[in-house]
PDB file of N, CA, C and O in Angstrom:
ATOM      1  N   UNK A   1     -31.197 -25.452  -3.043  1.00  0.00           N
ATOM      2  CA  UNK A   1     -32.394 -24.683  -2.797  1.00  0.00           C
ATOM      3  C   UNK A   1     -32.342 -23.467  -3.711  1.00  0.00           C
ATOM      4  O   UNK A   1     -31.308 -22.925  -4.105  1.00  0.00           O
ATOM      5  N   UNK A   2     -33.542 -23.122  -3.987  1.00  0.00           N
ATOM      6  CA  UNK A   2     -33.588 -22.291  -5.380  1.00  0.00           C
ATOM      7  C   UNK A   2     -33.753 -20.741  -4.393  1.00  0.00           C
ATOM      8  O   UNK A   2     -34.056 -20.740  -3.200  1.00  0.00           O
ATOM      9  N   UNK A   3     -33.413 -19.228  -5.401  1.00  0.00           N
ATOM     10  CA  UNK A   3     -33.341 -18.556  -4.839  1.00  0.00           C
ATOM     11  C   UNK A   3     -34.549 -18.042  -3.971  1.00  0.00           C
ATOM     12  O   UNK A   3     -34.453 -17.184  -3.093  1.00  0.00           O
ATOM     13  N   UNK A   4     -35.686 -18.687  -4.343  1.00  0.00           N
ATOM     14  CA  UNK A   4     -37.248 -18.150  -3.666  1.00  0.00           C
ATOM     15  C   UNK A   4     -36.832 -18.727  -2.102  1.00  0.00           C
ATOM     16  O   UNK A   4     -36.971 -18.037  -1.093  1.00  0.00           O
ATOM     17  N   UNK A   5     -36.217 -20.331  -2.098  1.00  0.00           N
ATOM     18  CA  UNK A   5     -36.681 -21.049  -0.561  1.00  0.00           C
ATOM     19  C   UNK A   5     -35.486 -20.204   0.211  1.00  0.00           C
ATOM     20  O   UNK A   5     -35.583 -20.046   1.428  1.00  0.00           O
ATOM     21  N   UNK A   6     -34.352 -19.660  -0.518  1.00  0.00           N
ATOM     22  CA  UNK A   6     -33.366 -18.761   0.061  1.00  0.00           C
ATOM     23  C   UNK A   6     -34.244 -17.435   0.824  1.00  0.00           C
ATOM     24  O   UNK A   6     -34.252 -17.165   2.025  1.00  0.00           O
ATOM     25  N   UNK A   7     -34.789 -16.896  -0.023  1.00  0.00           N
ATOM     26  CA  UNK A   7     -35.707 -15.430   0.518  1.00  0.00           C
ATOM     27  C   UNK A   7     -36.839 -15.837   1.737  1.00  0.00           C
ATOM     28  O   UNK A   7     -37.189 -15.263   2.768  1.00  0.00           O
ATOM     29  N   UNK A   8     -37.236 -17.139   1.077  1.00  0.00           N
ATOM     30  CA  UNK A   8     -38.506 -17.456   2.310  1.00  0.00           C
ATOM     31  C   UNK A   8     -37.455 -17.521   3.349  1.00  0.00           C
ATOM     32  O   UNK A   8     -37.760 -16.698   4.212  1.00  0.00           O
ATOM     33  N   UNK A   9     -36.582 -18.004   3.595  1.00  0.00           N
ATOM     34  CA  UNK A   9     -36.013 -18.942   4.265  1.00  0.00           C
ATOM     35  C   UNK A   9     -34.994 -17.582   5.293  1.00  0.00           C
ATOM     36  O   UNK A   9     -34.346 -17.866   6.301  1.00  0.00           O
ATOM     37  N   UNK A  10     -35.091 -16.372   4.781  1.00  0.00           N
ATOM     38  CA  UNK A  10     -34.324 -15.628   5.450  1.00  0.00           C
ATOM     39  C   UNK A  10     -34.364 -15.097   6.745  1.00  0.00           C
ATOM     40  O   UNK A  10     -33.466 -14.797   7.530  1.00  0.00           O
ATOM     41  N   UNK A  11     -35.345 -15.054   6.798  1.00  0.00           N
ATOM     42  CA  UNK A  11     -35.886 -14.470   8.272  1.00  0.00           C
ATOM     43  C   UNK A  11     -35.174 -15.534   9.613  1.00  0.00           C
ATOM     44  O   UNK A  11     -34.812 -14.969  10.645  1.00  0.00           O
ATOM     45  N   UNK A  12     -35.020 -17.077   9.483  1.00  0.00           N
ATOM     46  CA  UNK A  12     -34.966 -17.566   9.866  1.00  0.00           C
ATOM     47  C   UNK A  12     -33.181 -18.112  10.348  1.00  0.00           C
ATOM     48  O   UNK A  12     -32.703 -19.014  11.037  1.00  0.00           O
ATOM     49  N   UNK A  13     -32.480 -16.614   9.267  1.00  0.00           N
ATOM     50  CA  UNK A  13     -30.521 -16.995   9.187  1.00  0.00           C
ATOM     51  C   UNK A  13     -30.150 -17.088  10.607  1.00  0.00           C
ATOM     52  O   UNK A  13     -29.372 -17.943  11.031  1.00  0.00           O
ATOM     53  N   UNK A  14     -30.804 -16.057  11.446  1.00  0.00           N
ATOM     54  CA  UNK A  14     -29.971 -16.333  12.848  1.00  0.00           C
ATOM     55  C   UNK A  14     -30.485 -17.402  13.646  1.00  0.00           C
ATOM     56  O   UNK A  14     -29.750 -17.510  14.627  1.00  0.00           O
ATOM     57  N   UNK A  15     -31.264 -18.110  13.672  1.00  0.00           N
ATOM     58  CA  UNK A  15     -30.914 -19.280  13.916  1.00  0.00           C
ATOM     59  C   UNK A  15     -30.779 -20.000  13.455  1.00  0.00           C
ATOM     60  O   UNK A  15     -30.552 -20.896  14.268  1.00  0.00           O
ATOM     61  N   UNK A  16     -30.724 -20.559  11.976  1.00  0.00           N
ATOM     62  CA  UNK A  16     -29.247 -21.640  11.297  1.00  0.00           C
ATOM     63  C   UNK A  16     -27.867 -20.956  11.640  1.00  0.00           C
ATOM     64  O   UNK A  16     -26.799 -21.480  11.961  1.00  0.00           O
ATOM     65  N   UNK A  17     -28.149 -19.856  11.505  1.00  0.00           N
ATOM     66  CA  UNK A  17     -26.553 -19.025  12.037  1.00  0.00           C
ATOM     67  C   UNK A  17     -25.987 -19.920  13.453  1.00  0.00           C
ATOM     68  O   UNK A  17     -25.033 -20.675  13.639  1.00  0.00           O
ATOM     69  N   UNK A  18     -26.989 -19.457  14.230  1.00  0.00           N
ATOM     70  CA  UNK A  18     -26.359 -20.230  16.140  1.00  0.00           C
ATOM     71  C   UNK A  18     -26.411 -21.678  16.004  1.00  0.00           C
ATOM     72  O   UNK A  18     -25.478 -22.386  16.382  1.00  0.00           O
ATOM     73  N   UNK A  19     -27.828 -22.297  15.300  1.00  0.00           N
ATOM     74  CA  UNK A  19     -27.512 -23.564  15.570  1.00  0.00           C
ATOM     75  C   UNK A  19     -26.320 -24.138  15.298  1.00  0.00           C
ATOM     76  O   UNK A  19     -25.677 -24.883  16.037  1.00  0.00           O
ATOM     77  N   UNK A  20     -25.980 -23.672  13.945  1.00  0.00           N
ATOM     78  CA  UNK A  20     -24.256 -24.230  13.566  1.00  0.00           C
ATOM     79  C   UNK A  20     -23.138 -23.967  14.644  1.00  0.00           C
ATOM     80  O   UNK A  20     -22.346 -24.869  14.914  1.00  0.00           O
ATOM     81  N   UNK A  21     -23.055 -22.536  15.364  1.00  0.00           N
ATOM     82  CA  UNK A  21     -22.228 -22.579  15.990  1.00  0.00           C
ATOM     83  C   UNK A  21     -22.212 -23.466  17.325  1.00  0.00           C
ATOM     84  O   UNK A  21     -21.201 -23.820  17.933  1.00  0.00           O
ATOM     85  N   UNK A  22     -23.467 -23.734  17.636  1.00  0.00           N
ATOM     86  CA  UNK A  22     -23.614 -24.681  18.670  1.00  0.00           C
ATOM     87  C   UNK A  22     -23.206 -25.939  18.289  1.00  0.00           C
ATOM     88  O   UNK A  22     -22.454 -26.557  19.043  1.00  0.00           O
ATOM     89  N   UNK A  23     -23.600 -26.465  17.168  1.00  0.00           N
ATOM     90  CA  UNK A  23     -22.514 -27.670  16.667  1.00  0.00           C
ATOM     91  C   UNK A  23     -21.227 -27.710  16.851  1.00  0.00           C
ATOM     92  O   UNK A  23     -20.745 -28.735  17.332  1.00  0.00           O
ATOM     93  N   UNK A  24     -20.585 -26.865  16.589  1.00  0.00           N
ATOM     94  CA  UNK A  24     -19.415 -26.370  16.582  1.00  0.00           C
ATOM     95  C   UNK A  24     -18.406 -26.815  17.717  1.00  0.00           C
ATOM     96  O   UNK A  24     -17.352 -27.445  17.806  1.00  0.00           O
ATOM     97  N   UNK A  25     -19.582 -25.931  18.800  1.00  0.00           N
ATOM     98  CA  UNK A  25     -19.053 -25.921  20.372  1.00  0.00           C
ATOM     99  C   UNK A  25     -18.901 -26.951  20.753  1.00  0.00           C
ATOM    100  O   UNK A  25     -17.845 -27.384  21.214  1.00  0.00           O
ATOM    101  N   UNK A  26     -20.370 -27.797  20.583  1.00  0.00           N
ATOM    102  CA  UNK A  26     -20.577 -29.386  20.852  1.00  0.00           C
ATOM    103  C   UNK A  26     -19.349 -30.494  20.352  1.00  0.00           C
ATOM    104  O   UNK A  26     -18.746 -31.301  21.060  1.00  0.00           O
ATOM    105  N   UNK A  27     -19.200 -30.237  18.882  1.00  0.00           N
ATOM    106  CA  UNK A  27     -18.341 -31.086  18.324  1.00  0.00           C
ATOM    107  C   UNK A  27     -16.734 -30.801  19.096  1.00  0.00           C
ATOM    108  O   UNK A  27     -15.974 -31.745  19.310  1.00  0.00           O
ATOM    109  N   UNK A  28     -16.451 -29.661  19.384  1.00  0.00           N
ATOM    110  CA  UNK A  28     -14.941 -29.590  19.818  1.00  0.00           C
ATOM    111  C   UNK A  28     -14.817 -30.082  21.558  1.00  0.00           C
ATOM    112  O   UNK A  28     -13.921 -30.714  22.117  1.00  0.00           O
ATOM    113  N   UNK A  29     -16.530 -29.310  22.290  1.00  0.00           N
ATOM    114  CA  UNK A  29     -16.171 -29.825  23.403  1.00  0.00           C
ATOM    115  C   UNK A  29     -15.741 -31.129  23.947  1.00  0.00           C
ATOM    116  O   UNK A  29     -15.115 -31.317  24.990  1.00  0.00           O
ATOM    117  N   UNK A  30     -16.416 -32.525  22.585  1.00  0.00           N
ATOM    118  CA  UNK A  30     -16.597 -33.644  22.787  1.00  0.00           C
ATOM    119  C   UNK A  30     -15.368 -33.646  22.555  1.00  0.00           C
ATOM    120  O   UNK A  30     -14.641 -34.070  23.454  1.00  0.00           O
ATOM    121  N   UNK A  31     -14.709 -33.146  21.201  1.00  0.00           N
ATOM    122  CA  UNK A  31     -13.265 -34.003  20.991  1.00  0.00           C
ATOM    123  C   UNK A  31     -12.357 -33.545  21.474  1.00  0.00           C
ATOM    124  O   UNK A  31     -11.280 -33.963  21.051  1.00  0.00           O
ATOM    125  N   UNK A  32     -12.325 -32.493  22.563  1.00  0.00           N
ATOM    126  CA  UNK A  32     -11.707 -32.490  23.556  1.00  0.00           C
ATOM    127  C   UNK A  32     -11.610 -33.468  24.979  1.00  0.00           C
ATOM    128  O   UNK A  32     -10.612 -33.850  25.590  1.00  0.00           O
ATOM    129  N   UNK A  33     -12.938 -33.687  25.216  1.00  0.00           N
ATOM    130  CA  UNK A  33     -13.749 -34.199  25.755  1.00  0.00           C
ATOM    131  C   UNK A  33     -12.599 -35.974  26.416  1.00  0.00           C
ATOM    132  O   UNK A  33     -12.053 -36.388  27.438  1.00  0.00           O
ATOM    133  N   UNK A  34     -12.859 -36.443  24.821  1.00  0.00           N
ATOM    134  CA  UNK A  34     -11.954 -38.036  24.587  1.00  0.00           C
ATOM    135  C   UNK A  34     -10.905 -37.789  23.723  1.00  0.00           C
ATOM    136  O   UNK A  34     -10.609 -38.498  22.760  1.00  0.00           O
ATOM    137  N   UNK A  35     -10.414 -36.903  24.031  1.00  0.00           N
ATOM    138  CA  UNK A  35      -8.508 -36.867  23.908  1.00  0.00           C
ATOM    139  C   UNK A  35      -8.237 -37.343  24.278  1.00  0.00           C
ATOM    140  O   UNK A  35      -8.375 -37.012  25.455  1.00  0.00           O
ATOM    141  N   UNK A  36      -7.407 -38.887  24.139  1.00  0.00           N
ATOM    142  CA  UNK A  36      -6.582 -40.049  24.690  1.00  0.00           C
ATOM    143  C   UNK A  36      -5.455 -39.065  25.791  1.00  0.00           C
ATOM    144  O   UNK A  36      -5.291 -39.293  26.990  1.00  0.00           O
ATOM    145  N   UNK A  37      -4.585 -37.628  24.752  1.00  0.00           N
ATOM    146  CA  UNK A  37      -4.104 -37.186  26.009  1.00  0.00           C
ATOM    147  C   UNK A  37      -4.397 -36.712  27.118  1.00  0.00           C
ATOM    148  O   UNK A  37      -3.750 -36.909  28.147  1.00  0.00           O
ATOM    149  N   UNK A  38      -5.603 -35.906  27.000  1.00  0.00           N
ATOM    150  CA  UNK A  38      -5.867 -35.064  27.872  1.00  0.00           C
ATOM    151  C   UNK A  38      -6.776 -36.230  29.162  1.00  0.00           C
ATOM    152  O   UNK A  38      -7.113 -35.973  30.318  1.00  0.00           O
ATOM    153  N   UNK A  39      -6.881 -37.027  28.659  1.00  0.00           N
ATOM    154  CA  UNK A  39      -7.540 -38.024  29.781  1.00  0.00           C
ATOM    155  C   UNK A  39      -6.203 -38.934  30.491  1.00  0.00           C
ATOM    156  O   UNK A  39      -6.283 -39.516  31.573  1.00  0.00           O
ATOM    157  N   UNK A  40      -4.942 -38.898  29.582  1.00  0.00           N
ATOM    158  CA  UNK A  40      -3.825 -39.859  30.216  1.00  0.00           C
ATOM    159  C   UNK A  40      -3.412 -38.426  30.962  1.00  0.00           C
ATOM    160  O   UNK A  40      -3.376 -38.673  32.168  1.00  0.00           O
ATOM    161  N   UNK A  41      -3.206 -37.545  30.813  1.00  0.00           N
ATOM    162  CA  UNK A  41      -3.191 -36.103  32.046  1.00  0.00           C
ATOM    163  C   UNK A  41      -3.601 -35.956  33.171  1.00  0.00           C
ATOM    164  O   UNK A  41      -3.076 -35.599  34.225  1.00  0.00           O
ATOM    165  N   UNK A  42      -5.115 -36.420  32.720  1.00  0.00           N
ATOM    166  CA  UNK A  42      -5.877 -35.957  34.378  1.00  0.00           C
ATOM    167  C   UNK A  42      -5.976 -37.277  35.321  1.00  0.00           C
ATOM    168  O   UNK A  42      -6.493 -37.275  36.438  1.00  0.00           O
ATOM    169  N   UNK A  43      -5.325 -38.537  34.607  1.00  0.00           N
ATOM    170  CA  UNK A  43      -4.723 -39.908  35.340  1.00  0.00           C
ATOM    171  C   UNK A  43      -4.004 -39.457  36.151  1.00  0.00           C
ATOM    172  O   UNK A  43      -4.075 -39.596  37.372  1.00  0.00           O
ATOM    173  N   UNK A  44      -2.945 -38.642  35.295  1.00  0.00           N
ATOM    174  CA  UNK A  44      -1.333 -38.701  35.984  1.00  0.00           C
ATOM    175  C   UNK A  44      -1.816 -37.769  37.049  1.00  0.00           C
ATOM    176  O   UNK A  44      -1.526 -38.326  38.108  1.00  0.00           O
ATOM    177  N   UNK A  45      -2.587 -36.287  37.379  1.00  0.00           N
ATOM    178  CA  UNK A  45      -2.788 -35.796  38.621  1.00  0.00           C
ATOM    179  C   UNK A  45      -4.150 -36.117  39.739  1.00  0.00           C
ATOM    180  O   UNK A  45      -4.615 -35.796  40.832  1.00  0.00           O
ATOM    181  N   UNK A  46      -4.386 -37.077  38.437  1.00  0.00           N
ATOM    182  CA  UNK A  46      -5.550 -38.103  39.656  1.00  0.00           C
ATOM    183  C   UNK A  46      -4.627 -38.934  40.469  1.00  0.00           C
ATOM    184  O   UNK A  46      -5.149 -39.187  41.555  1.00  0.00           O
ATOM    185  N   UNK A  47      -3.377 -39.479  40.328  1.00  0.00           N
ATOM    186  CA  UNK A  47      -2.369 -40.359  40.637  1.00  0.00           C
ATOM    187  C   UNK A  47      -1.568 -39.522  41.498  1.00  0.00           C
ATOM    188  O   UNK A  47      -1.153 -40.141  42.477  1.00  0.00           O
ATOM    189  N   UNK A  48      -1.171 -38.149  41.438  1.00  0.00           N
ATOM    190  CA  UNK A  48      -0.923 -37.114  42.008  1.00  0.00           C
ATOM    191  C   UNK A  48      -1.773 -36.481  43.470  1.00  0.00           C
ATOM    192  O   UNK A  48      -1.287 -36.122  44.542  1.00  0.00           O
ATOM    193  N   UNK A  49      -2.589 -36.502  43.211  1.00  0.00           N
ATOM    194  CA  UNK A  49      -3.560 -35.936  44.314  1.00  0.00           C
ATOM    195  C   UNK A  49      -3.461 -37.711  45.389  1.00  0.00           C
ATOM    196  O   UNK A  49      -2.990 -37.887  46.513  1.00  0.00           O
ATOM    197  N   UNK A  50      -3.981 -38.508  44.633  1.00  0.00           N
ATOM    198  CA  UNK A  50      -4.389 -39.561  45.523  1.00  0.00           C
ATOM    199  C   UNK A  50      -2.760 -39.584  46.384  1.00  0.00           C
ATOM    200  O   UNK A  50      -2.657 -39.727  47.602  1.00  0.00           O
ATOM    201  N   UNK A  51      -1.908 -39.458  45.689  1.00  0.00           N
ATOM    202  CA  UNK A  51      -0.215 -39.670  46.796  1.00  0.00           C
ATOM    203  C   UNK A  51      -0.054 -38.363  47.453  1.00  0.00           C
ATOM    204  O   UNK A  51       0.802 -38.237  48.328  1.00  0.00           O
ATOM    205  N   UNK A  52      -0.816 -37.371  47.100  1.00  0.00           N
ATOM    206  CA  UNK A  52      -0.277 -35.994  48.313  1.00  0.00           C
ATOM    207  C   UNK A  52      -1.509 -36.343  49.252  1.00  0.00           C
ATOM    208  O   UNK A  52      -1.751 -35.314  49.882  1.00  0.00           O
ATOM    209  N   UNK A  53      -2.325 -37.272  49.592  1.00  0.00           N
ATOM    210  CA  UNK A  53      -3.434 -37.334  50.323  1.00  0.00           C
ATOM    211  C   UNK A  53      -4.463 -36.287  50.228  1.00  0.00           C
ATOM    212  O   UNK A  53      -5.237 -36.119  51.170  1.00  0.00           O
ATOM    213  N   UNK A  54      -4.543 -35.447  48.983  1.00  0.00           N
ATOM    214  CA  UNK A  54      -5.792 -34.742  48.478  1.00  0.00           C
ATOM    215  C   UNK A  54      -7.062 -35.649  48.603  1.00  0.00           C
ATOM    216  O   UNK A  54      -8.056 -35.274  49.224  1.00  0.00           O
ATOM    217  N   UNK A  55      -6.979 -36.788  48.016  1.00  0.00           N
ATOM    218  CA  UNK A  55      -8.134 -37.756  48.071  1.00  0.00           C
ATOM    219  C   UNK A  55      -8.273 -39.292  48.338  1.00  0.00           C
ATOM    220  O   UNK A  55      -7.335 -40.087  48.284  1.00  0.00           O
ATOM    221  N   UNK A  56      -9.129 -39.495  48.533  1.00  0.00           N
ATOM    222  CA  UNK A  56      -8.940 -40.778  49.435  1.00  0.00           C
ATOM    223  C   UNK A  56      -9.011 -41.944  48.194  1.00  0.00           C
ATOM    224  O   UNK A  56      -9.206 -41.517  47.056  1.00  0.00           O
ATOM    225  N   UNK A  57      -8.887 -43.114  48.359  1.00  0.00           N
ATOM    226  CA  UNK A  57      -8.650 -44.146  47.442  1.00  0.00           C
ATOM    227  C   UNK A  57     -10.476 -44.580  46.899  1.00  0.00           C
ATOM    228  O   UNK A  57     -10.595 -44.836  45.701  1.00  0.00           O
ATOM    229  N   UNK A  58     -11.239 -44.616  47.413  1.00  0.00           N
ATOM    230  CA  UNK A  58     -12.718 -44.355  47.058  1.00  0.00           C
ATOM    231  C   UNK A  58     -13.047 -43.240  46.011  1.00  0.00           C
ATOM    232  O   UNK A  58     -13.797 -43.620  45.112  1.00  0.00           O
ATOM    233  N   UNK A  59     -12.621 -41.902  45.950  1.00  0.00           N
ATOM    234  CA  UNK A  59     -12.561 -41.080  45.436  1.00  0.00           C
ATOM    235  C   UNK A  59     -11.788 -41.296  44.189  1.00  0.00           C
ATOM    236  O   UNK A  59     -12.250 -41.091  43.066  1.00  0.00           O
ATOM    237  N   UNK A  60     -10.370 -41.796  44.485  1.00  0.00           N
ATOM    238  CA  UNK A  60      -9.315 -41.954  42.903  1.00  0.00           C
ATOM    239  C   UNK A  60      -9.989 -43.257  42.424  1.00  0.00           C
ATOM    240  O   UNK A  60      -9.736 -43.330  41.222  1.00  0.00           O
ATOM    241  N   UNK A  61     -10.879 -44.538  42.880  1.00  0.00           N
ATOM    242  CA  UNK A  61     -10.932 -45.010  41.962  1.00  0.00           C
ATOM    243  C   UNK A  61     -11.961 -44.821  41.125  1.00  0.00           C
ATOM    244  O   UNK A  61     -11.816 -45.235  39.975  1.00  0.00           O
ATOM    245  N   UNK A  62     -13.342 -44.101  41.530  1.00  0.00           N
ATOM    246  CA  UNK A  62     -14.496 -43.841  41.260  1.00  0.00           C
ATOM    247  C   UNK A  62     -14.004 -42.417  39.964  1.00  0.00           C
ATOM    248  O   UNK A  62     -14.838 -42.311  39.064  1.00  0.00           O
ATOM    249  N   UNK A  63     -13.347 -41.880  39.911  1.00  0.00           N
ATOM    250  CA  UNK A  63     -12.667 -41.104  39.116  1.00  0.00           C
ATOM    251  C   UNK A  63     -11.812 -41.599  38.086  1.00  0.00           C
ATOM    252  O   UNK A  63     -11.691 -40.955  37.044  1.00  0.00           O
ATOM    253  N   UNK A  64     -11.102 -42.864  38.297  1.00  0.00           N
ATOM    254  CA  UNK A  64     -10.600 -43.873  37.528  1.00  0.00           C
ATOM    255  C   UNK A  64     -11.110 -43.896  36.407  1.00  0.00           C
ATOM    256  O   UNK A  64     -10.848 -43.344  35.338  1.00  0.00           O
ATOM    257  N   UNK A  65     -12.156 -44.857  36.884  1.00  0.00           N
ATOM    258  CA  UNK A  65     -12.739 -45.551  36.235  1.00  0.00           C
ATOM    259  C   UNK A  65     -14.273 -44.659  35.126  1.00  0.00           C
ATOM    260  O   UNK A  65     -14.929 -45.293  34.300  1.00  0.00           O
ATOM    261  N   UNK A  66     -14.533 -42.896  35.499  1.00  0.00           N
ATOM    262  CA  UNK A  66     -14.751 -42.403  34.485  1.00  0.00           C
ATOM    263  C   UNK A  66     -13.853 -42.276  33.399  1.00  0.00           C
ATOM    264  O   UNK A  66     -14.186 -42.397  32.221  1.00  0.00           O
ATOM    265  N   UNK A  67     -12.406 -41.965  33.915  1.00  0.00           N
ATOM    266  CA  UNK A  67     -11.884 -41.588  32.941  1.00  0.00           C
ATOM    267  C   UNK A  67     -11.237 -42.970  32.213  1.00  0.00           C
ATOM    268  O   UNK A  67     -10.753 -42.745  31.104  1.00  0.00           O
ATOM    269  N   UNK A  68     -11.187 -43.921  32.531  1.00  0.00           N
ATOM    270  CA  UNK A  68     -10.745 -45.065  31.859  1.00  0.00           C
ATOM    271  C   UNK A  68     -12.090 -45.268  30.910  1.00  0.00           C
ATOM    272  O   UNK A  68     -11.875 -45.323  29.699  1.00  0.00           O
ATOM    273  N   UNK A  69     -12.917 -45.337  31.187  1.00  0.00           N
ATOM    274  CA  UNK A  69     -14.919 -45.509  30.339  1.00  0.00           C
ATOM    275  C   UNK A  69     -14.114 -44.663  29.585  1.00  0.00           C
ATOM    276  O   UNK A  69     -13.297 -45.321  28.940  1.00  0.00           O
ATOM    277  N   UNK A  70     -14.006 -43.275  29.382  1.00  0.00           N
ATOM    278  CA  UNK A  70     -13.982 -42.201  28.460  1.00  0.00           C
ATOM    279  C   UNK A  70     -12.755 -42.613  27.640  1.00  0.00           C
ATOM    280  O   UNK A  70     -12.226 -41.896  26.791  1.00  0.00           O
ATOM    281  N   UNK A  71     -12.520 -43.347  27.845  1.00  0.00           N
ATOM    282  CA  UNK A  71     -10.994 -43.652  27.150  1.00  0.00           C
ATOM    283  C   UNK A  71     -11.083 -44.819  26.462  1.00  0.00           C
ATOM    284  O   UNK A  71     -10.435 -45.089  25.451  1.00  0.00           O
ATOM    285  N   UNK A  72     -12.058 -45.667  27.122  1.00  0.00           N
ATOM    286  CA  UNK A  72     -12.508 -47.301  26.175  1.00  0.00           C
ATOM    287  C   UNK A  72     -13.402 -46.637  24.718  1.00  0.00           C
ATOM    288  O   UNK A  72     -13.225 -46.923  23.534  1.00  0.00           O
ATOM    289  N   UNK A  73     -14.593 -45.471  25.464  1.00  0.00           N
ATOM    290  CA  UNK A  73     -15.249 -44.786  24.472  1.00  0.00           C
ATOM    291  C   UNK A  73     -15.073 -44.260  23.677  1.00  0.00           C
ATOM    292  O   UNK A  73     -16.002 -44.145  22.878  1.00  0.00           O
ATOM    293  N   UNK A  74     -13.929 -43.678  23.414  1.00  0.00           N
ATOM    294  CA  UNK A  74     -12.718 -43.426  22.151  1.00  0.00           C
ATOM    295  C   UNK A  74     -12.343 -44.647  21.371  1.00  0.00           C
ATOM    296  O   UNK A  74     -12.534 -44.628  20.155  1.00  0.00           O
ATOM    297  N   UNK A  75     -11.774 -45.820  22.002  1.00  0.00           N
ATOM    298  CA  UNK A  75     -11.279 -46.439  21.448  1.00  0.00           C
ATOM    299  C   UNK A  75     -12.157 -47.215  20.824  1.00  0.00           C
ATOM    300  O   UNK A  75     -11.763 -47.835  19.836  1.00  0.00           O
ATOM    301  N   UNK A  76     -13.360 -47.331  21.208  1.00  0.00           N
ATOM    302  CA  UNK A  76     -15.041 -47.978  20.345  1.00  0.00           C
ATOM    303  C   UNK A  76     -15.380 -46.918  19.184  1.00  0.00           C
ATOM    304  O   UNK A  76     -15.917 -47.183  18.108  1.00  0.00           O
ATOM    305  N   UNK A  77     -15.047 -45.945  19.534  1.00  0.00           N
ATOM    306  CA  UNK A  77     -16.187 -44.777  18.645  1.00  0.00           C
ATOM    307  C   UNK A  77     -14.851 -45.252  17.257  1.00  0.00           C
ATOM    308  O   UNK A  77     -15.131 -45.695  16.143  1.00  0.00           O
ATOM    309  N   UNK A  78     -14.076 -45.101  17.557  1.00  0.00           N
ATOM    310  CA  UNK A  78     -12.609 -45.074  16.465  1.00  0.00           C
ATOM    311  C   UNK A  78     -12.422 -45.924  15.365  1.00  0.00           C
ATOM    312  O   UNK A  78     -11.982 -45.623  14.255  1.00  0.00           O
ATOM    313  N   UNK A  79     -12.999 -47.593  15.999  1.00  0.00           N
ATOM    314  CA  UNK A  79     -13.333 -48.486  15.250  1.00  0.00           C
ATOM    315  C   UNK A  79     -14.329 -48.814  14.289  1.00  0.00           C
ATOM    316  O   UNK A  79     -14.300 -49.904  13.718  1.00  0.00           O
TER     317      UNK A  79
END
């Protein structure tokens, strides 16, 4: 972009400014999000809670089975 669509275009920096950082946020929350570890983590104290009787077996599997989805959904997006 030539220096004129730069000048037109200025008024408008703070929000290309935020939108990017909202990318930003978005992109890390996700790949935090489907971290193979951080989802084999919240197994192991989903597996944890269900044996101290925190939650009932309806509850750990319905919780399961998001985090197993979120974990197939990694392994699709990857391929």
């Amino acid at each position: 972009m030539g220096l004129l669509g730069e000048l037109l275009l200025l008024p408008l920096a703070p929000v290309r400014g935020t939108n990017w950082v909202l990318r930003q946020v978005v992109a890390e929350a996700e790949k935090q999000y489907y971290d193979p570890s951080a989802i084999q983590s919240e197994l192991r104290r989903l597996e944890e809670s269900l044996e101290a009787g925190e939650i009932d077996e309806a509850e750990f599997d319905r919780r399961e089975d998001e985090l197993l989805d979120r974990l197939e959904q990694k392994r699709i997006e990857g391929k």
